[in-house]
mmCIF file of the N, C-alpha and C atoms, coordinates in Angstrom:
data_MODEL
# 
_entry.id   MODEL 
# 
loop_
_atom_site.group_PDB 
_atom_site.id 
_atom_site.type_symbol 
_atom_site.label_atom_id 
_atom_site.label_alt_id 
_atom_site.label_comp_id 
_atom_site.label_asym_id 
_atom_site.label_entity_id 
_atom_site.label_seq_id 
_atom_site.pdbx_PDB_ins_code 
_atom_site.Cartn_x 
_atom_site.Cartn_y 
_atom_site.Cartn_z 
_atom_site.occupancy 
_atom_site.B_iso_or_equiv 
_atom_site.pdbx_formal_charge 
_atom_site.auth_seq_id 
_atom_site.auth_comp_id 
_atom_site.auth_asym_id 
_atom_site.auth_atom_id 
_atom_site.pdbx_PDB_model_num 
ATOM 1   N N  . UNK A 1 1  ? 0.843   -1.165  0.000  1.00 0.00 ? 1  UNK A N  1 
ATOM 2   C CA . UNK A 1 1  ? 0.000   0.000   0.000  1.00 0.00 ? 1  UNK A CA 1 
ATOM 3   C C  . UNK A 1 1  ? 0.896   1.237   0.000  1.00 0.00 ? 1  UNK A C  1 
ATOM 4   N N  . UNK A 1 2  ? 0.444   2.014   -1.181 1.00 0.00 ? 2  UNK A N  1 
ATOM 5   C CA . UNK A 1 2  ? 1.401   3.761   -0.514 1.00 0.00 ? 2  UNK A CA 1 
ATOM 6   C C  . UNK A 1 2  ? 0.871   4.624   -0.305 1.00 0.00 ? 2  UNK A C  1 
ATOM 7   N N  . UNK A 1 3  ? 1.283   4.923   0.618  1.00 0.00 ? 3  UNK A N  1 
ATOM 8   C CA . UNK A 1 3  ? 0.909   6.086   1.237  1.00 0.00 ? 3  UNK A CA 1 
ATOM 9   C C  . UNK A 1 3  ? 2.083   7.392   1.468  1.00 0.00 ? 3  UNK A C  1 
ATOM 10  N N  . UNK A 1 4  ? 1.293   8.535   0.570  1.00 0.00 ? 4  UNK A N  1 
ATOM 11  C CA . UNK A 1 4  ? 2.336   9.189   0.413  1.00 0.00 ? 4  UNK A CA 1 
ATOM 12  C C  . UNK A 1 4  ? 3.375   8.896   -0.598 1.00 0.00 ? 4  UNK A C  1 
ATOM 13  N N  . UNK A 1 5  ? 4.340   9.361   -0.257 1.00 0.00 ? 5  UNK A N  1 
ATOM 14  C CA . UNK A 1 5  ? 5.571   8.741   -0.996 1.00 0.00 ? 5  UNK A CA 1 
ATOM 15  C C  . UNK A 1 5  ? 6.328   7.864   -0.573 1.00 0.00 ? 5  UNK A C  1 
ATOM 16  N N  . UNK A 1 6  ? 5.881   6.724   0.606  1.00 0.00 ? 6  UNK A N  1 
ATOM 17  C CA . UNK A 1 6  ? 6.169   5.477   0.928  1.00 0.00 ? 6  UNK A CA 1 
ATOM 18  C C  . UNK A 1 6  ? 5.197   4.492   1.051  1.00 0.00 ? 6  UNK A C  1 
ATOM 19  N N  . UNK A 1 7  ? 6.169   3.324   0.836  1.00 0.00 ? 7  UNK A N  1 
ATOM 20  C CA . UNK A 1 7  ? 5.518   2.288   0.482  1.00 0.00 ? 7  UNK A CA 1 
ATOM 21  C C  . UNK A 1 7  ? 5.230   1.482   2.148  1.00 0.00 ? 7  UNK A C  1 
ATOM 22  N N  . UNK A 1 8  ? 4.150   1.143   2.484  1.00 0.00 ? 8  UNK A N  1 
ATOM 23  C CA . UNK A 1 8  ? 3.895   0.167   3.480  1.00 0.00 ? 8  UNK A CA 1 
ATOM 24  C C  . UNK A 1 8  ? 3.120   -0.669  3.860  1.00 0.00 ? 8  UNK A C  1 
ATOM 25  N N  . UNK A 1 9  ? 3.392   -1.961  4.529  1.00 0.00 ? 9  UNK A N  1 
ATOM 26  C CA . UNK A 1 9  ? 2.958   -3.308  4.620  1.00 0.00 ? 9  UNK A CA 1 
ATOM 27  C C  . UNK A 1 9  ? 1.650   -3.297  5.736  1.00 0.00 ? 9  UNK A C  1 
ATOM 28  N N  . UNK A 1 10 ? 0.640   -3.924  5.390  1.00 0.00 ? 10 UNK A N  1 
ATOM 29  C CA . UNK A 1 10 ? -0.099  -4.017  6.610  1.00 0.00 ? 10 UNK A CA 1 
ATOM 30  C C  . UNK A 1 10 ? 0.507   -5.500  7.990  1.00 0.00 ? 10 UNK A C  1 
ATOM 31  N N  . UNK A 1 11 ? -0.135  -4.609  8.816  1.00 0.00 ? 11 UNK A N  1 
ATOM 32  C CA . UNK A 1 11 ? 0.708   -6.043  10.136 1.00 0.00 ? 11 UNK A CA 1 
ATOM 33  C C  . UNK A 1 11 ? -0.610  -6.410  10.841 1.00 0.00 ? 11 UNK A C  1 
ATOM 34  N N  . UNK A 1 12 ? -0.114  -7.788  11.668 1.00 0.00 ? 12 UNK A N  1 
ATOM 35  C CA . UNK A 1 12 ? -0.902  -7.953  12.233 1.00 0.00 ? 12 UNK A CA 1 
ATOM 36  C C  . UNK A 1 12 ? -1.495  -9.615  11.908 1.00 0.00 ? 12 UNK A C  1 
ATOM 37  N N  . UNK A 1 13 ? -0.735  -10.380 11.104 1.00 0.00 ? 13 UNK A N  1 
ATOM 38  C CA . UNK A 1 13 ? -1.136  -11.260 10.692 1.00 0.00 ? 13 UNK A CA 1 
ATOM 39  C C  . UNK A 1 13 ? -0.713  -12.433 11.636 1.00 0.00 ? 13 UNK A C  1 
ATOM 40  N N  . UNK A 1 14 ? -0.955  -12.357 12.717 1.00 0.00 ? 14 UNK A N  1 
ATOM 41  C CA . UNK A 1 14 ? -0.037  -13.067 14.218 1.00 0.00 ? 14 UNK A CA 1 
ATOM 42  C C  . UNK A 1 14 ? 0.193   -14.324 14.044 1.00 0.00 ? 14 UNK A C  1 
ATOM 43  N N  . UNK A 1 15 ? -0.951  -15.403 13.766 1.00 0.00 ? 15 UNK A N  1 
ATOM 44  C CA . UNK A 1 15 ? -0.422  -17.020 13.353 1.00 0.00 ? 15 UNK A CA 1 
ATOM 45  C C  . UNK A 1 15 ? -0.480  -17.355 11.913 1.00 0.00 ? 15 UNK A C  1 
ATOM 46  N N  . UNK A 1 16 ? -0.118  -15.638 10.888 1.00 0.00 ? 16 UNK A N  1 
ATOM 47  C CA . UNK A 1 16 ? 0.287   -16.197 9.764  1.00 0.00 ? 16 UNK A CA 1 
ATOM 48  C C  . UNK A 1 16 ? -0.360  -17.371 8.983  1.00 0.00 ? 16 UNK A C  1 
ATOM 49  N N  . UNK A 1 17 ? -1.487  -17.015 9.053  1.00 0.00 ? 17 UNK A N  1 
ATOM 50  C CA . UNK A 1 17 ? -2.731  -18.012 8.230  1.00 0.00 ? 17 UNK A CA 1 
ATOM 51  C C  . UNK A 1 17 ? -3.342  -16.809 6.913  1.00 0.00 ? 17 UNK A C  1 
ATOM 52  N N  . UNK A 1 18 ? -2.892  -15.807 6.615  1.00 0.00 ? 18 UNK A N  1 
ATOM 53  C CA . UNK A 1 18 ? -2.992  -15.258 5.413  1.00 0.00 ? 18 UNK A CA 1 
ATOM 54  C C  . UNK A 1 18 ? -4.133  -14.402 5.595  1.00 0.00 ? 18 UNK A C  1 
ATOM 55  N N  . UNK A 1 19 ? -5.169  -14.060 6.773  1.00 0.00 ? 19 UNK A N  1 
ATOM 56  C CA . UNK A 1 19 ? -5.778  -13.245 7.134  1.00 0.00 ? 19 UNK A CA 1 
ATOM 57  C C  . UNK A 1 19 ? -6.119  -12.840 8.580  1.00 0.00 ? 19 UNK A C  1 
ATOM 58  N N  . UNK A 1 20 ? -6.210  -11.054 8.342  1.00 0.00 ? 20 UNK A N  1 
ATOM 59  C CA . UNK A 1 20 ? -6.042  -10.763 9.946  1.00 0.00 ? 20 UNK A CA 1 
ATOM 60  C C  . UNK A 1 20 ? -7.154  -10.912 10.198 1.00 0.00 ? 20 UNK A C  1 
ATOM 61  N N  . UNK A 1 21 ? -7.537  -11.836 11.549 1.00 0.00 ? 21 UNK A N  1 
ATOM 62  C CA . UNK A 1 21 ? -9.108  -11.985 11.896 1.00 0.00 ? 21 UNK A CA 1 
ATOM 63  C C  . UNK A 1 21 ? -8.957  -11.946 13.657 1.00 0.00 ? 21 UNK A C  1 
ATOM 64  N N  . UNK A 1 22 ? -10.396 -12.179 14.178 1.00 0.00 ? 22 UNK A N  1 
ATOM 65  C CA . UNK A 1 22 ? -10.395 -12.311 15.927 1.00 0.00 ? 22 UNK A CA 1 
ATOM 66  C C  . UNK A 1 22 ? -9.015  -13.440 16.072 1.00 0.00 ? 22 UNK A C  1 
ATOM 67  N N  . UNK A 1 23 ? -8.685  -14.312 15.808 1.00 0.00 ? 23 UNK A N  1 
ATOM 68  C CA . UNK A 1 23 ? -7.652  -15.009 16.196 1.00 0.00 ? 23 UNK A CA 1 
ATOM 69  C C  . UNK A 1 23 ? -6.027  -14.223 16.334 1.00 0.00 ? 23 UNK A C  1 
ATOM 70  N N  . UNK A 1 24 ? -6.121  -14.061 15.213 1.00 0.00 ? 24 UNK A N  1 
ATOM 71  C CA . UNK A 1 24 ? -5.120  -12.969 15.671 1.00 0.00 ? 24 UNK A CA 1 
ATOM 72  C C  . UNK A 1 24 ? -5.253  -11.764 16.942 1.00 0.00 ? 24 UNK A C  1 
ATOM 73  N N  . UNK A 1 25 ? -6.409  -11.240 17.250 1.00 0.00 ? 25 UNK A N  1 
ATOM 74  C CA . UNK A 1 25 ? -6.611  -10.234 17.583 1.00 0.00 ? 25 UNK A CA 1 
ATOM 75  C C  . UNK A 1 25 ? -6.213  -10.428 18.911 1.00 0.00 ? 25 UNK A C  1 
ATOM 76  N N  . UNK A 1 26 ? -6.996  -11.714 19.623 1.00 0.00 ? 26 UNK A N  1 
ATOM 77  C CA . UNK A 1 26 ? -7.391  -12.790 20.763 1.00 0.00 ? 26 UNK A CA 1 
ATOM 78  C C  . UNK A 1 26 ? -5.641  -12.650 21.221 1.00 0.00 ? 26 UNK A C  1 
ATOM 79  N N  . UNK A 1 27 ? -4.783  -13.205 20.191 1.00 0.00 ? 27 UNK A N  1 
ATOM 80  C CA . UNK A 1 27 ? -3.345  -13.835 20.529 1.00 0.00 ? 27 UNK A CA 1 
ATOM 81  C C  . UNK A 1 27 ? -2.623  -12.128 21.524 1.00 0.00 ? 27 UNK A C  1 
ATOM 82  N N  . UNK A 1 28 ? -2.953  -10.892 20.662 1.00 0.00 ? 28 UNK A N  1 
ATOM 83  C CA . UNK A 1 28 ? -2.354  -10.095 21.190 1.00 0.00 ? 28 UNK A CA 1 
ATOM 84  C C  . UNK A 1 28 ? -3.096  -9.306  22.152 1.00 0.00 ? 28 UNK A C  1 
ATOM 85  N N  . UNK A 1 29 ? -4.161  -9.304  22.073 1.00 0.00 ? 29 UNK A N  1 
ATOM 86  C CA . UNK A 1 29 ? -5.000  -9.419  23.752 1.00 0.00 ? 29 UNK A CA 1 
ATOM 87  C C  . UNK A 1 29 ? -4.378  -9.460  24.781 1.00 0.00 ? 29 UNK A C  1 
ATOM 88  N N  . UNK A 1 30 ? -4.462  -11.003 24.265 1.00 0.00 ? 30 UNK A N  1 
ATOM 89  C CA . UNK A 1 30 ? -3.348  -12.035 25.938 1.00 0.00 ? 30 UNK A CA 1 
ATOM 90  C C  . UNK A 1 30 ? -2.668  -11.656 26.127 1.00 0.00 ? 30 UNK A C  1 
ATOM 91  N N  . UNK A 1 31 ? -1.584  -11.103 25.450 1.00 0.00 ? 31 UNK A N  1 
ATOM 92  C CA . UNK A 1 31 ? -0.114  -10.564 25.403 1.00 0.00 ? 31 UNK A CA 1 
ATOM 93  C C  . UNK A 1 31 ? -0.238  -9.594  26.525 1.00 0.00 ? 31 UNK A C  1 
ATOM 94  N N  . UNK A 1 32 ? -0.898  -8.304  25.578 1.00 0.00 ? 32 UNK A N  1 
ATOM 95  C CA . UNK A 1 32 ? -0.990  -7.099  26.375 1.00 0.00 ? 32 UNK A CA 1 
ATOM 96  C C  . UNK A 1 32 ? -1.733  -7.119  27.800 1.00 0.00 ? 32 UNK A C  1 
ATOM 97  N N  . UNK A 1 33 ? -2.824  -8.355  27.954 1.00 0.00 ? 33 UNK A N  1 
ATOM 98  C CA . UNK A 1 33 ? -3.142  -8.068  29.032 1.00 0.00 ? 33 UNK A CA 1 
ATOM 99  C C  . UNK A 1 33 ? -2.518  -8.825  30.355 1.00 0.00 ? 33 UNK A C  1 
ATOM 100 N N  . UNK A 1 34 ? -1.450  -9.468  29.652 1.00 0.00 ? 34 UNK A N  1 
ATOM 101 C CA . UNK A 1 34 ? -0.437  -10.338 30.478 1.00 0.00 ? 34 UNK A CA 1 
ATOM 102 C C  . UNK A 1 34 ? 1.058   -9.629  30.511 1.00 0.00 ? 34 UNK A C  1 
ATOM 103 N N  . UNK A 1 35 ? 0.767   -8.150  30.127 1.00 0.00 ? 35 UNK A N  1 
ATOM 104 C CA . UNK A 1 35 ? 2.177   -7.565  30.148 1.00 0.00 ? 35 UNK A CA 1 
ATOM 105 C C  . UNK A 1 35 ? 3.615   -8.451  29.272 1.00 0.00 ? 35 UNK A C  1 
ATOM 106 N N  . UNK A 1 36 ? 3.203   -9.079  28.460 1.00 0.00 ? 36 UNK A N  1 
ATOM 107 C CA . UNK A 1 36 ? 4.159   -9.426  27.869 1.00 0.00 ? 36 UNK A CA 1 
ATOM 108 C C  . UNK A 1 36 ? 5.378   -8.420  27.183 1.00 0.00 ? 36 UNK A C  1 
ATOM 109 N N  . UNK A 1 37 ? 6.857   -8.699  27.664 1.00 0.00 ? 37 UNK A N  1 
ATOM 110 C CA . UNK A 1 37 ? 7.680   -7.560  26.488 1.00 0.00 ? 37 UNK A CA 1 
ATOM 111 C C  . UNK A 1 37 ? 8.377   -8.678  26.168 1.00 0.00 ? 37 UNK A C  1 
ATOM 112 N N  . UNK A 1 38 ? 9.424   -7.654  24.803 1.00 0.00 ? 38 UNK A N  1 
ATOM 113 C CA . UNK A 1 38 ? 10.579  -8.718  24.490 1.00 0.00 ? 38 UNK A CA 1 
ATOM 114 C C  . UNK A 1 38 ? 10.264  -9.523  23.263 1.00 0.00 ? 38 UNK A C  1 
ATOM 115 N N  . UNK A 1 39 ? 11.261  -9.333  22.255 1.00 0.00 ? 39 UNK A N  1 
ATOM 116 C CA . UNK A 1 39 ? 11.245  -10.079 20.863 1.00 0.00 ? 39 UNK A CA 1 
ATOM 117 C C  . UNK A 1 39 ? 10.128  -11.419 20.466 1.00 0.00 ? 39 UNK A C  1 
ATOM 118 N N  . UNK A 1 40 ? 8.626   -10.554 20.895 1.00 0.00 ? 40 UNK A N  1 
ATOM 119 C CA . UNK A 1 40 ? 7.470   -11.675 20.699 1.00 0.00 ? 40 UNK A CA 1 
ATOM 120 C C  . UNK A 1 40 ? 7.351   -11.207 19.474 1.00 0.00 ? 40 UNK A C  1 
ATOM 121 N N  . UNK A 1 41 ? 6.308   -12.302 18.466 1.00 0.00 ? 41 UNK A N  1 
ATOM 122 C CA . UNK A 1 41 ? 5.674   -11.569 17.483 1.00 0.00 ? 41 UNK A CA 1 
ATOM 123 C C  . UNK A 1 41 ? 4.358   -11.053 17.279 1.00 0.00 ? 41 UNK A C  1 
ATOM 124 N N  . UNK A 1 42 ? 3.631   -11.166 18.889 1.00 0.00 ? 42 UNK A N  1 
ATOM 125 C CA . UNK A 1 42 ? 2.413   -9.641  18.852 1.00 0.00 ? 42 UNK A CA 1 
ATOM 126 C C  . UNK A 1 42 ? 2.797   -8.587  19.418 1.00 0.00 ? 42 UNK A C  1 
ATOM 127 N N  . UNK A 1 43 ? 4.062   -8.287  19.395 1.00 0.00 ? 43 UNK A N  1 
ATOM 128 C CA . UNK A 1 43 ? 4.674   -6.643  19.185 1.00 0.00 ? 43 UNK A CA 1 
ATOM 129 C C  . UNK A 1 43 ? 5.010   -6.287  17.738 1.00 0.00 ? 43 UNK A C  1 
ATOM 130 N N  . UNK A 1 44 ? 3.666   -5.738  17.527 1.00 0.00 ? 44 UNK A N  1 
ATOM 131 C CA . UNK A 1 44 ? 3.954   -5.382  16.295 1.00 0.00 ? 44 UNK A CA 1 
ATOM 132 C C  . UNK A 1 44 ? 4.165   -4.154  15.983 1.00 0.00 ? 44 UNK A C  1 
ATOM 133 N N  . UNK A 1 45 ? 4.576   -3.068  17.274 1.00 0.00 ? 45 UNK A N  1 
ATOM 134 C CA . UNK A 1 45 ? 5.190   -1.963  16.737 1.00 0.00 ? 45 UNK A CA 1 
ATOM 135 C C  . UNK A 1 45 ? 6.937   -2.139  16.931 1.00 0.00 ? 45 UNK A C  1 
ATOM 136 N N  . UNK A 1 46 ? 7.739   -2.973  17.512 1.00 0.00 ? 46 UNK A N  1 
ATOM 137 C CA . UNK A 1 46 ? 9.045   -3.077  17.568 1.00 0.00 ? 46 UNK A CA 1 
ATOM 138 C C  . UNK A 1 46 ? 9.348   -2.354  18.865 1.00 0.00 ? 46 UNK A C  1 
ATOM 139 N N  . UNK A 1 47 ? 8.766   -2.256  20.015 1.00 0.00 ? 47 UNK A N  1 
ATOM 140 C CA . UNK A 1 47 ? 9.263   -1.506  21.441 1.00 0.00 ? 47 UNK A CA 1 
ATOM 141 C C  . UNK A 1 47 ? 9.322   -2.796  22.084 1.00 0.00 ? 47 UNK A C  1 
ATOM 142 N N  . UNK A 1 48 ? 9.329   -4.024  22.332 1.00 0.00 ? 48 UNK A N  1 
ATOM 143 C CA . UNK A 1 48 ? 9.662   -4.397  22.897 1.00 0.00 ? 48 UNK A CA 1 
ATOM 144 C C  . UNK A 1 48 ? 8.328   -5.050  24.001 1.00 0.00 ? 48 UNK A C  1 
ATOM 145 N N  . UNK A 1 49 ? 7.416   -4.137  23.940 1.00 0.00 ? 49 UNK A N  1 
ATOM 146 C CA . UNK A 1 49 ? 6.314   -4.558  24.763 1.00 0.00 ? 49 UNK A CA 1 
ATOM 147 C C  . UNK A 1 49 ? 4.762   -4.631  24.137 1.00 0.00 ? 49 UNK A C  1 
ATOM 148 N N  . UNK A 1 50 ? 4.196   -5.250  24.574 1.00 0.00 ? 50 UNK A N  1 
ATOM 149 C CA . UNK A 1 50 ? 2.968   -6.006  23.710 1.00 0.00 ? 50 UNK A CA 1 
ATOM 150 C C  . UNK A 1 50 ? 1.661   -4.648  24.694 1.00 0.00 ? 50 UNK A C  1 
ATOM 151 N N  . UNK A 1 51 ? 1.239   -3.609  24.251 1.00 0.00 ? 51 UNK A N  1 
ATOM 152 C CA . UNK A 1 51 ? 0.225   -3.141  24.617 1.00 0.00 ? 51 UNK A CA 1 
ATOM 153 C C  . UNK A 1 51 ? -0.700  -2.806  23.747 1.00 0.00 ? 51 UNK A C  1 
ATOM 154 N N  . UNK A 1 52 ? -1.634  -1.502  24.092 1.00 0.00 ? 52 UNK A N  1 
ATOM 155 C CA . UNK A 1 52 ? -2.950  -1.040  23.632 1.00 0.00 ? 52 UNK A CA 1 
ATOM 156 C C  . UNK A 1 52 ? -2.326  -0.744  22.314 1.00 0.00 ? 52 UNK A C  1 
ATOM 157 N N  . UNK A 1 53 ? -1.458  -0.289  21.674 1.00 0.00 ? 53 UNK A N  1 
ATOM 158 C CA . UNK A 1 53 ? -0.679  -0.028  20.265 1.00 0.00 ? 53 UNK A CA 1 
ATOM 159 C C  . UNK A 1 53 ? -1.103  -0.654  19.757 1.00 0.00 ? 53 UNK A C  1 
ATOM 160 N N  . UNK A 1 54 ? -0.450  -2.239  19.830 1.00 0.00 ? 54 UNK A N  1 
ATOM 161 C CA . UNK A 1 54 ? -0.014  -3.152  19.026 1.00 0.00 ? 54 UNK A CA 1 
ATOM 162 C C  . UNK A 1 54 ? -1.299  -3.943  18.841 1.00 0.00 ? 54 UNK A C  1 
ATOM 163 N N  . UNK A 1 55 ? -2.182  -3.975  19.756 1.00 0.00 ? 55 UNK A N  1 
ATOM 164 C CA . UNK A 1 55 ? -4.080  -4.338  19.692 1.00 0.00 ? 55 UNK A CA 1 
ATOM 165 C C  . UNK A 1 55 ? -4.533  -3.245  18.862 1.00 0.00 ? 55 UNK A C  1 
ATOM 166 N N  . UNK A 1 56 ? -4.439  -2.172  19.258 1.00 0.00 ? 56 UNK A N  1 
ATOM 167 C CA . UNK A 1 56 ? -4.486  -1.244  17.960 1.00 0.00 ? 56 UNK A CA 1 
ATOM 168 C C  . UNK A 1 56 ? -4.596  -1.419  16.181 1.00 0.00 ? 56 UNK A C  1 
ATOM 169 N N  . UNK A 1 57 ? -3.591  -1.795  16.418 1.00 0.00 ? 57 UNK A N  1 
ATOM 170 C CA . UNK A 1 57 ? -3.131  -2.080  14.564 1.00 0.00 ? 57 UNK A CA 1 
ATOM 171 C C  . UNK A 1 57 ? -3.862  -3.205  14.609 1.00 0.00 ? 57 UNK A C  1 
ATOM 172 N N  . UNK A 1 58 ? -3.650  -4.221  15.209 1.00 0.00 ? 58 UNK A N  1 
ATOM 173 C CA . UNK A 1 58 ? -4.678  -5.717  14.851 1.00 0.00 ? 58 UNK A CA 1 
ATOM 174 C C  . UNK A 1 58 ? -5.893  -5.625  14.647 1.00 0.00 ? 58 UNK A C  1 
ATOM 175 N N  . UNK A 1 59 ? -6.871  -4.733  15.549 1.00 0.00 ? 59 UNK A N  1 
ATOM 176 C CA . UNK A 1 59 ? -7.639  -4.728  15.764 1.00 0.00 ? 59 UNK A CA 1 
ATOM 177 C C  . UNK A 1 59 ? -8.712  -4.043  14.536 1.00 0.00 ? 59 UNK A C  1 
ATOM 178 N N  . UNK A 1 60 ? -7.823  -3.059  14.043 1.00 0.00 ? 60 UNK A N  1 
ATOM 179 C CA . UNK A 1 60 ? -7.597  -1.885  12.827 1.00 0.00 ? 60 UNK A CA 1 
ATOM 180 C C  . UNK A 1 60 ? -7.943  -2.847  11.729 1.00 0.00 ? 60 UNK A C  1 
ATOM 181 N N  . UNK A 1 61 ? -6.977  -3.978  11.307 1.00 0.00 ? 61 UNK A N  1 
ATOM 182 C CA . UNK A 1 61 ? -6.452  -4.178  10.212 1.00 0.00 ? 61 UNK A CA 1 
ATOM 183 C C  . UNK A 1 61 ? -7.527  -5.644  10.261 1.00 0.00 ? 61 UNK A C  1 
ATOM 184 N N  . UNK A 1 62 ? -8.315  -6.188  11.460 1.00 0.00 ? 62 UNK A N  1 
ATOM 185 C CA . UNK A 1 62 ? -9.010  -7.036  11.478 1.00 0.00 ? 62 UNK A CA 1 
ATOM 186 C C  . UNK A 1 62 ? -10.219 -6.532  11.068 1.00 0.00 ? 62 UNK A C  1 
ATOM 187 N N  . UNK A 1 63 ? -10.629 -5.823  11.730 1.00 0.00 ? 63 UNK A N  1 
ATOM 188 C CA . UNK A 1 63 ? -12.139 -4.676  10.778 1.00 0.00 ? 63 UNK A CA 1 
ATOM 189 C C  . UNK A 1 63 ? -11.923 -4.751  9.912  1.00 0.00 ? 63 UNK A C  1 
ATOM 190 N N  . UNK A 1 64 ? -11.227 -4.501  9.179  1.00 0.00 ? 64 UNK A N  1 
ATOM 191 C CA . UNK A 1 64 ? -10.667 -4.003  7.714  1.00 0.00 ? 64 UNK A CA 1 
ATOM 192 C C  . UNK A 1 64 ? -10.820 -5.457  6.958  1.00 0.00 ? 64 UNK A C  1 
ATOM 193 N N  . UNK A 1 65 ? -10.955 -6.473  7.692  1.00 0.00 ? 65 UNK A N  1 
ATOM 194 C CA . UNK A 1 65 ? -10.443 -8.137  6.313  1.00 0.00 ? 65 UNK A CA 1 
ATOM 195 C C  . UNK A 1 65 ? -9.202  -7.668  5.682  1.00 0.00 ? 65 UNK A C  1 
ATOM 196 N N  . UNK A 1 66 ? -8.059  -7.314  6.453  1.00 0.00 ? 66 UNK A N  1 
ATOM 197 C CA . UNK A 1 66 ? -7.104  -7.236  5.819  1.00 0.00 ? 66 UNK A CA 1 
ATOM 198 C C  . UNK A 1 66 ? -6.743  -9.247  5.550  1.00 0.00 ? 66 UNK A C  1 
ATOM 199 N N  . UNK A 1 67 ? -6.449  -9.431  4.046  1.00 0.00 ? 67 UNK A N  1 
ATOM 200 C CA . UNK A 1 67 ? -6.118  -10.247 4.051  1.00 0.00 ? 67 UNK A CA 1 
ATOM 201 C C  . UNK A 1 67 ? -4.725  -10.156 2.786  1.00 0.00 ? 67 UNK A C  1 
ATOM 202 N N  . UNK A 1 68 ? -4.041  -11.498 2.679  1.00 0.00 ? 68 UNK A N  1 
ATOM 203 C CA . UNK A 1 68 ? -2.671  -11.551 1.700  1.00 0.00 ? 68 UNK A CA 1 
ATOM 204 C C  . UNK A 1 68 ? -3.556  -11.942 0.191  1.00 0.00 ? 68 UNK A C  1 
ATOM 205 N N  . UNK A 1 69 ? -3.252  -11.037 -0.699 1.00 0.00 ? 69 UNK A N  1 
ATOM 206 C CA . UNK A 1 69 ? -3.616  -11.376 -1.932 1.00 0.00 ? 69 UNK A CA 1 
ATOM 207 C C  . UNK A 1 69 ? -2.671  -12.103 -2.750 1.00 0.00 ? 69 UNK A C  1 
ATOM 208 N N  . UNK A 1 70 ? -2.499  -13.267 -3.403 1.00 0.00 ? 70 UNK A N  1 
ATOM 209 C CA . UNK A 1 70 ? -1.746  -13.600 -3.897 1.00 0.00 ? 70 UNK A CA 1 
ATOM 210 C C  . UNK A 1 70 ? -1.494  -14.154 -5.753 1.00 0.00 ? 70 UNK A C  1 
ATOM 211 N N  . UNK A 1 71 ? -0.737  -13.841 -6.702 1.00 0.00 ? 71 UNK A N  1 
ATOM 212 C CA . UNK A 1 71 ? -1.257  -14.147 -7.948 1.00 0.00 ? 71 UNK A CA 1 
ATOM 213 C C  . UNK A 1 71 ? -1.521  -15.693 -8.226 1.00 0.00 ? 71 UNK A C  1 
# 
């Protein structure tokens, strides 16, 4: 997707099944509401800690049916 004059990826695709849905959403829930930090992959802004952000974007991009289009 671009936006602007950069190019960027949607996130949020947590067990990588090719669409962001409640499962994903559920995984980083837990995270954040278990204080999880540290090189997980439902930190999907890169700080290190799993909060309201990173449910944010999932949550965003799950409304949305963001899903992987492929040829």
């Amino acid at each position: 997707m671009q936006k602007g004059s950069r190019y960027c990826i949607y996130g949020g695709d947590i067990n990588q099944d090719g669409i962001t849905a409640a499962s994903d959403v559920s995984e980083v829930d837990n995270d954040a509401y278990n204080s999880v930090s540290g090189y997980v992959k439902t930190d999907l802004t890169g700080d290190n800690f799993v909060d309201a952000e990173d449910l944010s974007i999932v949550d965003n991009n799950a409304f949305n049916s963001v899903s992987v289009i492929r040829p």
